[in-house]
C-alpha positions in Angstrom: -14.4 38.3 1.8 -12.1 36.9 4.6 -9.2 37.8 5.8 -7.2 35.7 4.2 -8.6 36.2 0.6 -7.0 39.3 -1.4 -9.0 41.5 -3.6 -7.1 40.1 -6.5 -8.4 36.3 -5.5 -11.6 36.9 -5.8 -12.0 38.9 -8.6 -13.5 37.7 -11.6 -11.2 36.4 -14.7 -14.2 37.6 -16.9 -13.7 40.7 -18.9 -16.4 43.4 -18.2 -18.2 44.1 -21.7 -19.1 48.2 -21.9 -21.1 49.8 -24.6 -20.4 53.1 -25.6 -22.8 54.6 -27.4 -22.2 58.2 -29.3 -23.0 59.7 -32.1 -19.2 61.3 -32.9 -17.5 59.2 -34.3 -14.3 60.6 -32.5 -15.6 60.4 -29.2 -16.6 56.8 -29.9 -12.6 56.2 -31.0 -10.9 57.7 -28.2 -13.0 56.0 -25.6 -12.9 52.9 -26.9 -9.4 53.2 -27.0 -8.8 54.3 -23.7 -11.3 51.6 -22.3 -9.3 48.5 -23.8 -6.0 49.4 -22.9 -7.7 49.1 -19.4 -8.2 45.4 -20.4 -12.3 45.9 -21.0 -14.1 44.6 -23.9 -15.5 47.3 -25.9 -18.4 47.5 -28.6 -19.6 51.2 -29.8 -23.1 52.3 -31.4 -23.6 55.5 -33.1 -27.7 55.6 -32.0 -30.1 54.2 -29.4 -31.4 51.9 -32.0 -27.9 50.3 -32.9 -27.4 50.5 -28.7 -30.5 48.5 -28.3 -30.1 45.4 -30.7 -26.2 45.0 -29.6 -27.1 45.1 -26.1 -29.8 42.6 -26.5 -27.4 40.3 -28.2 -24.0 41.6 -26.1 -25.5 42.0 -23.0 -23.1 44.5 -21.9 -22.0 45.4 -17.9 -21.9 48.8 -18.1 -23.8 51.3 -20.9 -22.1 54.9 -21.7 -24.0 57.2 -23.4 -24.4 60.8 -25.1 -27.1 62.4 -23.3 -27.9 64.5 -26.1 -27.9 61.8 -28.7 
Protein backbone atom coordinates (compact mmCIF):
# COMPACT_ATOMS: atom_id res chain seq x y z
CA UNK A 1 0.00 0.00 0.00
CA UNK A 2 1.18 3.61 -0.71
CA UNK A 3 0.74 6.44 0.88
CA UNK A 4 -1.76 7.73 -0.98
CA UNK A 5 -4.14 4.60 -0.97
CA UNK A 6 -6.59 4.29 2.17
CA UNK A 7 -7.24 1.05 3.76
CA UNK A 8 -10.81 1.41 2.56
CA UNK A 9 -9.43 1.69 -1.27
CA UNK A 10 -8.02 -1.28 -1.34
CA UNK A 11 -10.13 -3.52 0.27
CA UNK A 12 -12.02 -5.99 -1.38
CA UNK A 13 -15.88 -5.39 -2.46
CA UNK A 14 -16.15 -9.29 -2.03
CA UNK A 15 -18.01 -10.49 0.95
CA UNK A 16 -15.94 -13.00 3.11
CA UNK A 17 -17.94 -16.43 3.14
CA UNK A 18 -17.52 -18.12 7.00
CA UNK A 19 -18.76 -21.52 7.88
CA UNK A 20 -19.81 -22.15 11.24
CA UNK A 21 -20.10 -25.39 12.11
CA UNK A 22 -21.89 -26.57 15.53
CA UNK A 23 -23.79 -29.01 16.69
CA UNK A 24 -26.37 -26.49 18.89
CA UNK A 25 -28.50 -25.43 17.10
CA UNK A 26 -28.58 -22.15 19.25
CA UNK A 27 -25.09 -21.43 19.09
CA UNK A 28 -25.26 -21.94 15.27
CA UNK A 29 -28.29 -19.04 15.40
CA UNK A 30 -26.78 -16.51 17.40
CA UNK A 31 -23.54 -16.56 15.47
CA UNK A 32 -24.85 -16.47 12.38
CA UNK A 33 -26.73 -13.66 13.40
CA UNK A 34 -24.09 -11.71 14.82
CA UNK A 35 -21.74 -12.51 11.81
CA UNK A 36 -24.21 -10.99 9.04
CA UNK A 37 -25.07 -7.98 10.62
CA UNK A 38 -21.25 -7.52 10.28
CA UNK A 39 -21.97 -7.73 6.49
CA UNK A 40 -20.35 -11.55 6.15
CA UNK A 41 -21.91 -14.20 4.26
CA UNK A 42 -22.83 -16.97 6.47
CA UNK A 43 -23.61 -20.81 5.96
CA UNK A 44 -23.93 -23.18 9.16
CA UNK A 45 -23.41 -27.12 9.53
CA UNK A 46 -24.49 -29.10 12.36
CA UNK A 47 -21.42 -31.99 11.77
CA UNK A 48 -18.03 -32.36 10.13
CA UNK A 49 -19.72 -34.30 7.41
CA UNK A 50 -22.32 -31.50 6.48
CA UNK A 51 -19.03 -28.99 7.02
CA UNK A 52 -17.09 -30.99 4.49
CA UNK A 53 -19.54 -31.23 1.40
CA UNK A 54 -20.55 -27.29 1.84
CA UNK A 55 -17.09 -26.32 2.04
CA UNK A 56 -16.15 -28.18 -0.95
CA UNK A 57 -18.97 -26.62 -2.85
CA UNK A 58 -18.80 -22.96 -0.79
CA UNK A 59 -15.33 -22.74 -0.48
CA UNK A 60 -15.54 -20.71 2.58
CA UNK A 61 -12.71 -17.94 3.90
CA UNK A 62 -12.82 -18.65 7.31
CA UNK A 63 -14.13 -22.16 9.11
CA UNK A 64 -15.51 -21.95 12.97
CA UNK A 65 -15.90 -24.89 14.71
CA UNK A 66 -17.01 -26.82 17.94
CA UNK A 67 -14.00 -28.48 19.10
CA UNK A 68 -15.98 -31.01 20.84
CA UNK A 69 -18.25 -31.74 18.04
Amino acid sequence: MDSTQSKDQIATTDPVTVMLVDDSAATRSTYATALKQQGFTVFTADCAEEAITKARIVRPSLIITDLEL
